[in-house]
VEXLO-33782 format. One record per residue (C-alpha): residue in one letter; z, x, y. Coordinates in steps of 0.5 Angstrom, whole numbers, padded with zeros to 4 digits, always signed. Example, Ala and Ser with C-alpha at 12.3 -4.5 7.8 and 13.67 -1.06 7.14 Angstrom:
REM VEXLO-33782
A+0016+0025-0009 S+0014+0027-0002 
REM end
This chain:
REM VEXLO-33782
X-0040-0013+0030 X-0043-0009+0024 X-0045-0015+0019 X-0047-0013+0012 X-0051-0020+0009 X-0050-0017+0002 X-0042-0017+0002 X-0042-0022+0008 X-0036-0028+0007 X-0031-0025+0001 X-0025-0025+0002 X-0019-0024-0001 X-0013-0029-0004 X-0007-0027-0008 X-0008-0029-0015 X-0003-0034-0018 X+0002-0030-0022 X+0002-0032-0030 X+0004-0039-0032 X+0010-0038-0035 X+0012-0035-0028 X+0016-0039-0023 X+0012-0039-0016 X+0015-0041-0008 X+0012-0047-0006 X+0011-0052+0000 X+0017-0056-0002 X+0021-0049-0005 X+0019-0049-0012 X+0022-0047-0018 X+0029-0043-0018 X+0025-0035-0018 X+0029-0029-0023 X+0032-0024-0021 X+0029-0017-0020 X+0032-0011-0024 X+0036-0006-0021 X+0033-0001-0019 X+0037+0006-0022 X+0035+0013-0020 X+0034+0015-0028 X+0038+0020-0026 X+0033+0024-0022 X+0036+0030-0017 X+0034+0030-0010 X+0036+0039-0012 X+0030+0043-0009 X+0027+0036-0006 X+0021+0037-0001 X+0021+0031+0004 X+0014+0029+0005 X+0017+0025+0010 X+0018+0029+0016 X+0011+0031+0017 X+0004+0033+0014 X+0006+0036+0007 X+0003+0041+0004 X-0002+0040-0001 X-0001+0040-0009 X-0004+0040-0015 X-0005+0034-0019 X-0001+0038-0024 X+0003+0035-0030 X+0000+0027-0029 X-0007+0030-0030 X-0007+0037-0034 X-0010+0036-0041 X-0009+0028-0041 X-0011+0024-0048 X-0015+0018-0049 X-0012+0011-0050 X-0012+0008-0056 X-0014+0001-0052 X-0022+0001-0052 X-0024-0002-0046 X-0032-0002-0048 X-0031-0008-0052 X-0028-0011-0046 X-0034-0010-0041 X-0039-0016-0042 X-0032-0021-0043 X-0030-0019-0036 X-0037-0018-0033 X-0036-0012-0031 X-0040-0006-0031 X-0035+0000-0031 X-0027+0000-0032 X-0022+0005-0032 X-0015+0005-0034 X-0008+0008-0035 X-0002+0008-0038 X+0004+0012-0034 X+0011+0013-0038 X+0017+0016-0035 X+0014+0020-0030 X+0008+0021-0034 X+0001+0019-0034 X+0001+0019-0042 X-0006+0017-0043 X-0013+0014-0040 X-0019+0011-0042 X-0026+0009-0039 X-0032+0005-0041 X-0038+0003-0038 X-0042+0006-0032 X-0040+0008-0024 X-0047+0007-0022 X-0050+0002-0027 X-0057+0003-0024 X-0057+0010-0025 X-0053+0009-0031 X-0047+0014-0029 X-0042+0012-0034 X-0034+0011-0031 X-0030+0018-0033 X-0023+0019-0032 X-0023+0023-0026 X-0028+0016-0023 X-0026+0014-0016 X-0025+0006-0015 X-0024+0002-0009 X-0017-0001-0011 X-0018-0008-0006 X-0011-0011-0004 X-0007-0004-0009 X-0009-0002-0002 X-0001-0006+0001 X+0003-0002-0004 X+0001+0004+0000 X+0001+0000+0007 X+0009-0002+0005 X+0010+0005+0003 X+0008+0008+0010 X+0012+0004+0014 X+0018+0004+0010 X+0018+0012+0011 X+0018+0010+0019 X+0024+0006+0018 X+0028+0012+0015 X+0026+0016+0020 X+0029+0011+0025 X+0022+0010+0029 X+0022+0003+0027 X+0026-0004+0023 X+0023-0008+0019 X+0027-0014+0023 X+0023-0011+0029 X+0019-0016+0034 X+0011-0014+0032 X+0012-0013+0040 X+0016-0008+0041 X+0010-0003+0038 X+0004-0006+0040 X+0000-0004+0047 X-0002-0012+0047 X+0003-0019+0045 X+0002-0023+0039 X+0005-0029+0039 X+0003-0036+0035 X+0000-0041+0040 X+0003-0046+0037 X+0010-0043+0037 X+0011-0040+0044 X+0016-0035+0044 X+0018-0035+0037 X+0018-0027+0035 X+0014-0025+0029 X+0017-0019+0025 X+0015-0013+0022 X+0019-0016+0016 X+0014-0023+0016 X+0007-0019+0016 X+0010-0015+0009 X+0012-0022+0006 X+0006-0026+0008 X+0010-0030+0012 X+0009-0028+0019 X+0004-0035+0021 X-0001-0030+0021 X-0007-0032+0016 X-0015-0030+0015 X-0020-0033+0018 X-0026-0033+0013 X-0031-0033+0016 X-0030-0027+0022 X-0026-0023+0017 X-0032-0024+0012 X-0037-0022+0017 X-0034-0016+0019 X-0036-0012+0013 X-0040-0006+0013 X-0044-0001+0009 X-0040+0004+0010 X-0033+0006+0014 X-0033+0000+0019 X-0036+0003+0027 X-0030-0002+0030 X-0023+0001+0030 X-0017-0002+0027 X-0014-0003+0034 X-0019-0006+0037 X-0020-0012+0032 X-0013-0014+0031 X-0013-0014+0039 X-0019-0018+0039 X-0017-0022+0034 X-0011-0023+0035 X-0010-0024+0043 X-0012-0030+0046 X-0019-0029+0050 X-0022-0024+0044 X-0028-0024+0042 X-0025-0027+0034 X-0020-0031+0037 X-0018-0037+0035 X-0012-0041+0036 X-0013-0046+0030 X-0017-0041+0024 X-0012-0034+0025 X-0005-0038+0026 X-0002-0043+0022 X+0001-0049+0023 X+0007-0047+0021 X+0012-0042+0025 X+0014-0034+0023 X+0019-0035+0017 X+0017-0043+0015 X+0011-0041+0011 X+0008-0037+0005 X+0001-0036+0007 X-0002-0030+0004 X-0006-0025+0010 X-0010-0020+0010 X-0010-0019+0017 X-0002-0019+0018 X-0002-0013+0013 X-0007-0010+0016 X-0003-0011+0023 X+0003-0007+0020 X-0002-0001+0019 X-0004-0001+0026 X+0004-0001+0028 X+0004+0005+0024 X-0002+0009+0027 X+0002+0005+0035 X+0008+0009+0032 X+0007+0016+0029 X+0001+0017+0033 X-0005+0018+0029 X-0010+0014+0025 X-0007+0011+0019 X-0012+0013+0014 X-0009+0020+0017 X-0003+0018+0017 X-0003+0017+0010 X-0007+0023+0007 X-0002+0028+0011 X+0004+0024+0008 X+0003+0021+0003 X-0003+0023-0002 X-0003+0031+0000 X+0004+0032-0002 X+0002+0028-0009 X-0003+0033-0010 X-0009+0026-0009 X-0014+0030-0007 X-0020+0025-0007 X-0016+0019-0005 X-0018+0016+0002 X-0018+0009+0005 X-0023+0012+0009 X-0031+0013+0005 X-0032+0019+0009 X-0027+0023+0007 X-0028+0022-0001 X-0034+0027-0005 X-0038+0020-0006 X-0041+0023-0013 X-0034+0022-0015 X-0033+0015-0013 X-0036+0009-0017 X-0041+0005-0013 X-0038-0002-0013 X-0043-0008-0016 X-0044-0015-0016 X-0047-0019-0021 X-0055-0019-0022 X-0061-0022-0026 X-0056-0020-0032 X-0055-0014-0030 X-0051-0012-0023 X-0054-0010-0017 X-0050-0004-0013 X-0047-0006-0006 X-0045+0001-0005 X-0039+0003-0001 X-0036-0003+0003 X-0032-0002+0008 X-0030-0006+0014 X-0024-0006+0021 X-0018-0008+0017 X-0019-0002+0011 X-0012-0001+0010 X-0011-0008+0007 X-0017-0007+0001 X-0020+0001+0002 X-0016+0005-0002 X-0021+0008-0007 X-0018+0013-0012 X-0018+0015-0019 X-0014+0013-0024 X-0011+0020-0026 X-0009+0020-0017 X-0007+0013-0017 X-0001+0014-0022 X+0001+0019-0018 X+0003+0015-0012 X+0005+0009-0018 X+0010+0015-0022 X+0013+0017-0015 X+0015+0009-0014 X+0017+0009-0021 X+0022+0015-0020 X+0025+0012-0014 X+0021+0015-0008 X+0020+0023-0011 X+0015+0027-0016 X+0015+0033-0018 X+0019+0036-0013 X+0017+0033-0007 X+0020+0026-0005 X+0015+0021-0001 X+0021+0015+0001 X+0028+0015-0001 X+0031+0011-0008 X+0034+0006-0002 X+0027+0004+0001 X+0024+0004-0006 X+0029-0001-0007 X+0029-0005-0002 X+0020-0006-0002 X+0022-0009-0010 X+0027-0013-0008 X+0025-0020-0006 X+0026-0022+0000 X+0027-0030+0000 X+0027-0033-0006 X+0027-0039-0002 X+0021-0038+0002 X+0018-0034-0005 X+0021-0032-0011 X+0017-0027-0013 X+0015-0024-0006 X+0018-0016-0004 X+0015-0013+0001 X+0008-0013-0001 X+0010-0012-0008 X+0010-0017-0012 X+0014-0020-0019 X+0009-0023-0024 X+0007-0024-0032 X+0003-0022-0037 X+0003-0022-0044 X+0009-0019-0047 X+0011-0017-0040 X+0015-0024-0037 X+0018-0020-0031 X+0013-0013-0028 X+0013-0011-0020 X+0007-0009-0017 X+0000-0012-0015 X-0007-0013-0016 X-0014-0012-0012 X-0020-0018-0011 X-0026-0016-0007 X-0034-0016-0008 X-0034-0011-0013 X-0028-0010-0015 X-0021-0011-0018 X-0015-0008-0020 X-0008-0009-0023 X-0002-0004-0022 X+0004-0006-0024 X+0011-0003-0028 X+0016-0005-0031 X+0023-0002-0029 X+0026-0005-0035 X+0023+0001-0040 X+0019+0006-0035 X+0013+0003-0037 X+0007+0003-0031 X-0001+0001-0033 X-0007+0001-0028 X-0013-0002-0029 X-0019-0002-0024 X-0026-0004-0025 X-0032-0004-0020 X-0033-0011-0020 X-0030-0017-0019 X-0027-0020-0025 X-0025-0026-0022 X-0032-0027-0019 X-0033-0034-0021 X-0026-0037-0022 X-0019-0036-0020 X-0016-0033-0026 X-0018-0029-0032 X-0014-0028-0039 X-0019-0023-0042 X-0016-0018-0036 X-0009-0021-0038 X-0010-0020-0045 X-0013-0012-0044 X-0007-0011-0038 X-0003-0013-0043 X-0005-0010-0049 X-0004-0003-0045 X+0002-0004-0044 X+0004-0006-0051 X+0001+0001-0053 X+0006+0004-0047 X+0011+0003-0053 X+0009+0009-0058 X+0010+0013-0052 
REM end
């Protein structure tokens, strides 16, 4: 295994939704909300290019990036509050990214400041596009979200502490397949650059009994699949493997083809290699008063964090869910399976949790769906509310929640984006 000491140990937890949102607990917590219903706001399916049925041909950007004014939210006065050297956000209205705004530098040492068309790493943004992915497979019939994980996998997973109770494919995209992150290897297995170890090989290794990362007591809970939330990296990063067993090709392939190609993302990719490096911030960590470029991470089980993309790109693929699976003409999920990955899947075991989407607060916005991003040198938040058409991005390339596990300076920005969203 490649180590990499300067990022070696980070690992990521889903951050607390806002106080006044009720959380699933051990016990069954409080009573959750109920998501809106999600509407197709009356977008036809006429003249519809279907994304899904194989590589689709490449589109320009088009109307989400041509002639894009800047946002009246100023980030720059945000920057040393949330002890970040670069940010970036946008504000997406009705299928439409209305505004952008930047502040800072992509590169802080060689003072490269942040523009709008800037690629971030998105960190665990990264999921939305892993459920995405596999939604599209269930609808063309090559796979169930209630299908055993082992239906689909050249190697058996099974829970050592419960013996021949399946895990499903449903269970990794809810986090309550039983199985966890262990810190210590999943930290240890970040690299400078793309990872040299396949995806396959590191969840066979880690997850198979004999392998090289096994370990029955740190890689599964206690608890069987379907008794408890415990949100993993690996079981996400799991479901990306089936997708690559399923359609036949590597998941970052997978998606470029399928996804960002038809959405005209055309310097979007989980893979470094794949990306023009001039145009995508170096991620950073605090330094001497400063920060300390720790370059272009990356490590075996990219899918669940590797994302790196711009703003203007990223909304795309957000505007696309917004609209019910289609943009510009080209349709990447059905409306049905946009609205199943939104919908919460057991308010018992977790009243906020879809298929990796997930329901949350901000100030002024009690009930958006989408997700957030923490690593070593990066944070995000993508998020819309169905109530209004409103979406806000933001990405920043280091780790607001560096030294806590909250930030109400990055609340407070979030939010204040999208009370402009309502001029638009």
């Amino acid at each position: 295994m490649v180590t990499f000491a300067l990022v070696a140990g980070c690992s990521e937890t889903k951050i607390i939704p806002a106080q006044d949102t009720p959380v699933a607990t051990r016990d069954g917590g409080e009573e959750g909300r109920q998501p809106p219903t999600f509407a197709d706001a009356g977008v036809a399916d006429a003249g519809v290019h279907d994304a899904g049925a194989g590589a689709g041909a490449k589109r320009d950007a088009g109307s989400m990036t041509a002639e894009v004014p800047t946002c009246a939210t100023d980030l720059s006065a945000h920057l040393a509050p949330l002890g970040v050297p670069g940010l970036s956000a946008g504000i997406v209205k009705n299928g439409r990214l209305v505004c952008t705004a930047v502040a800072g530098h992509a590169n802080y040492t060689a003072q490269t400041p942040v523009v709008p068309d800037t690629g971030f790493l998105w960190a665990s943004v990264s999921k939305t596009v892993v459920a995405t992915a596999i939604m599209m497979l269930v609808e063309s019939g090559a796979l169930r979200l209630d299908d055993r994980v082992n239906q689909h996998l050249p190697f058996n997973v099974t829970n050592p502490e419960c013996s021949g109770e399946a895990i499903t494919v449903r269970q990794l995209l809810t986090h309550v397949s039983s199985i966890i992150d262990e810190e210590d290897t999943y930290g240890a297995s970040y690299s400078m650059g793309d990872s040299p170890v396949p995806l396959g090989e590191f969840m066979r290794e880690y997850l198979v009994a004999g392998g090289r990362y096994y370990d029955a007591d740190g890689n599964f809970d206690y608890e069987c699949p379907g008794e408890y939330a415990e949100y993993s990296n690996i079981a996400v990063a799991l479901g990306a493997y089936i997708v690559e067993v399923v359609a036949g090709e590597d998941f970052d392939a997978f998606c470029r083809a399928r996804i960002f190609g038809p959405l005209g993302m055309s310097n979007t990719s989980m893979r470094i290699a794949n990306l023009d490096l001039s145009r995508v911030a170096d991620s950073h960590v605090p330094s001497g008063g400063g920060f300390r470029s720790i370059g272009q991470p990356g490590w075996p089980t990219y899918p669940d964090g590797g994302l790196r993309s711009s703003v203007p790109e990223l909304a795309r693929f957000l505007a696309m869910i917004m609209q019910g699976g289609m943009l510009d003409g080209v349709r990447i999920v059905s409306q049905a399976s946009v609205d199943e990955m939104l919908r919460i899947q057991d308010a018992q075991m977790d009243d906020v949790q879809g298929l990796v989407w997930f329901y949350q607060a901000f100030p002024g916005r009690p009930n958006v769906v989408g997700h957030d991003g923490s690593d070593d040198g990066a944070a995000s938040y993508m998020f819309f509310d169905p109530t209004d058409g409103a979406g806000v991005l933001l990405v920043a390339n280091a780790d607001w929640w560096w030294d806590s596990d909250d930030s109400p300076e990055a609340d407070a920005l979030f939010g204040a984006l999208f009370a402009e969203s309502e001029q638009y």
